[in-house]
Structures are given as structure tokens and as C-alpha cells.
C-alpha positions, 0 to 999 in steps of 0.5 A: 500500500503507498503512502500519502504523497510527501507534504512540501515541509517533508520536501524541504527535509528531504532536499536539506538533506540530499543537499549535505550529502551531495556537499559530501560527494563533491568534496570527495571528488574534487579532492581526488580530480573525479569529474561528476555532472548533475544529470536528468532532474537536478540537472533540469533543477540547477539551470531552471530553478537554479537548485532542486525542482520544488516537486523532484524528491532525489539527486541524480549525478553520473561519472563515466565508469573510470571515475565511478570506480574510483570514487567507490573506492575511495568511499570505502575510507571517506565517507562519513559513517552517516551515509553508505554506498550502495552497490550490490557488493556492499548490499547483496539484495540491491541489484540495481545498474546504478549506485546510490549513497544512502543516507543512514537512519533515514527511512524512503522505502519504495514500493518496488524495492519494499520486499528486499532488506536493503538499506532504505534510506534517503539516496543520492542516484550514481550513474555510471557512463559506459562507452558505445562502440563507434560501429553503428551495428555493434552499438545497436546490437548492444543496446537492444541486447541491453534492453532486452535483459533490462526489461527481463530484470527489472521483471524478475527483481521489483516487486509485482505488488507495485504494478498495475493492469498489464504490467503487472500480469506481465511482469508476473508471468516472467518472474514466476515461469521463466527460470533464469536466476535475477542475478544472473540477467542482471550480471549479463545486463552489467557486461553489455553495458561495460563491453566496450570500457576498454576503448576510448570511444566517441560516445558514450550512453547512461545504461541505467538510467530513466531515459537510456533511449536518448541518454547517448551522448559525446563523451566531452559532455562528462569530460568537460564540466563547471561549476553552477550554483545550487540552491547556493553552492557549487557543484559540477553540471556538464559545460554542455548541460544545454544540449544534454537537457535539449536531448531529455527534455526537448523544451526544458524551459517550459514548466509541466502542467500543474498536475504534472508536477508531482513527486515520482517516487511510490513511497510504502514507508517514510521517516527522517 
């Protein structure tokens, strides 16, 4: 059962927070010369609201995958103790394509996620940035072979519980009668995305992330970053943040309908 939508003063809360732990990260990374980029809604945030969009309730930022692995490494000595990285290797349930920093003792548990113990807490999104061959054959082959064991995972690994009409039966019907072990598609899923790491590519594509059919991008889009501010601090958007919001969005200027405007997160259980 989902819980009420999120009162603005519980918002508030949640980007007070969001906020120190990305103080956190960029601390770590600039620290170490790791280039990150605000990405998709805090990306959209940073240059049209100059910080959060009033309704967006997390932090999304990307690293191409080198600096992504050395980050996580780093993380295991310096990051505070209030937040915990999660990946697969540190919480075995979270299958996930994507990292998240956890915010420790907080409590945002989504209904696609309810059923696992894993950590719950308030997060801050982690893309990786893989390459894509510069074949146009090979890379369409490893995006559709990508999307293709995306679709079978997220099926087998989030809650059917949380789904409605025909994505439900769907979703139920690849989860109980085909055999494959989660962790096994997932894993297939991971070595696609990374297939081609070993090459310096042209372009590059977020995988994992919401909109991965447009997420292709120039790799000088995450190479090449500046500070913006957010909600009065400094952080790092790529210098090419107009054409990436133009590629997601189309005319990111334009606020959404009143009704539109909505957090996107079904939450089943909240405490901070």
C-alpha cells in the first residue's frame, strides 16, 4: 500500500538533506580530480530553478565508469559513517545498474524495492557512463541486447505488488515461469553495458538510467564540466548541460502542467 504523497515541509527535509550529502560527494571528488555532472532532474533543477525542482524528491549525478570506480573506492575510507554506498557488493539484495549513497537512519522505502532488506534510506542516484562502440551495428546490437535483459530484470527483481493492469500480469508471468536466476540477467545486463570500457570511444550512453533511449551522448559532455550554483553552492553540471537537457527534455524551459508536477517516487514507508 503507498503512502500519502510527501507534504512540501517533508520536501524541504528531504532536499536539506540530499543537499549535505551531495556537499559530501563533491568534496570527495574534487579532492581526488573525479569529474561528476548533475544529470536528468537536478540537472533540469540547477539551470531552471537554479537548485532542486520544488516537486523532484532525489539527486541524480553520473561519472563515466573510470571515475565511478574510483570514487567507490575511495568511499570505502571517506565517507562519513552517516551515509553508505550502495552497490550490490556492499548490499547483496540491491541489484540495481546504478549506485546510490544512502543516507543512514533515514527511512524512503519504495514500493518496488519494499520486499528486499536493503538499506532504505534517503539516496543520492550514481550513474555510471559506459562507452558505445563507434560501429553503428555493434552499438545497436548492444543496446537492444541491453534492453532486452533490462526489461527481463527489472521483471524478475521489483516487486509485482507495485504494478498495475498489464504490467503487472506481465511482469508476473516472467518472474514466476521463466527460470533464469535475477542475478544472473542482471550480471549479463552489467557486461553489455561495460563491453566496450576498454576503448576510448566517441560516445558514450547512461545504461541505467530513466531515459537510456536518448541518454547517448559525446563523451566531452562528462569530460568537460563547471561549476553552477545550487540552491547556493557549487557543484559540477556538464559545460554542455544545454544540449544534454535539449536531448531529455526537448523544451526544458517550459514548466509541466500543474498536475504534472508531482513527486515520482511510490513511497510504502517514510521517516527522517
Amino acid at each position: 500500500m503507498s503512502k500519502k504523497p510527501l507534504s512540501s515541509n517533508e520536501l524541504k527535509a528531504i532536499h536539506s538533506l540530499e543537499l549535505e550529502a551531495l556537499t559530501v560527494i563533491d568534496q570527495i571528488c574534487r579532492r581526488h580530480s573525479i569529474k561528476y555532472t548533475l544529470i536528468d532532474g537536478s540537472l533540469l533543477g540547477a539551470i531552471r530553478h537554479n537548485g532542486f525542482i520544488p516537486w523532484d524528491d532525489d539527486v541524480d549525478i553520473a561519472m563515466l565508469r573510470d571515475d565511478l570506480e574510483k570514487f567507490k573506492l575511495i568511499c570505502k575510507t571517506e565517507l562519513p559513517s552517516k551515509y553508505f554506498y550502495q552497490d550490490m557488493s556492499t548490499d547483496p539484495e540491491y541489484l540495481y545498474l546504478f549506485d546510490k549513497i544512502r543516507i543512514n537512519n533515514t527511512l524512503f522505502k519504495e514500493s518496488y524495492l519494499a520486499e528486499y532488506n536493503i538499506n532504505h534510506g534517503v539516496f543520492i542516484d550514481i550513474f555510471p557512463v559506459d562507452n558505445v562502440s563507434d560501429n553503428k551495428k555493434e552499438a545497436k546490437k548492444q543496446f537492444n541486447s541491453f534492453i532486452f535483459l533490462r526489461h527481463m530484470f527489472m521483471a524478475k527483481y521489483l516487486s509485482v505488488k507495485a504494478r498495475k493492469g498489464k504490467k503487472k500480469i506481465i511482469a508476473g508471468l516472467i518472474k514466476y515461469l521463466i527460470p533464469n536466476n535475477t542475478k544472473k540477467i542482471r550480471n549479463k545486463a552489467f557486461d553489455i553495458m561495460c563491453k566496450y570500457d576498454k576503448e576510448k570511444t566517441k560516445n558514450v550512453r547512461i545504461f541505467p538510467g530513466p531515459y537510456v533511449k536518448k541518454n547517448v551522448y559525446c563523451r566531452k559532455f562528462f569530460d568537460e564540466v563547471e561549476d553552477h550554483k545550487f540552491e547556493n553552492h557549487n557543484f559540477l553540471i556538464s559545460k554542455y548541460y544545454e544540449q544534454m537537457l535539449v536531448n531529455d527534455y526537448g523544451n526544458w524551459r517550459e514548466l509541466p502542467p500543474k498536475d504534472q508536477r508531482v513527486t515520482r517516487h511510490d513511497l510504502v514507508d517514510f521517516k527522517l
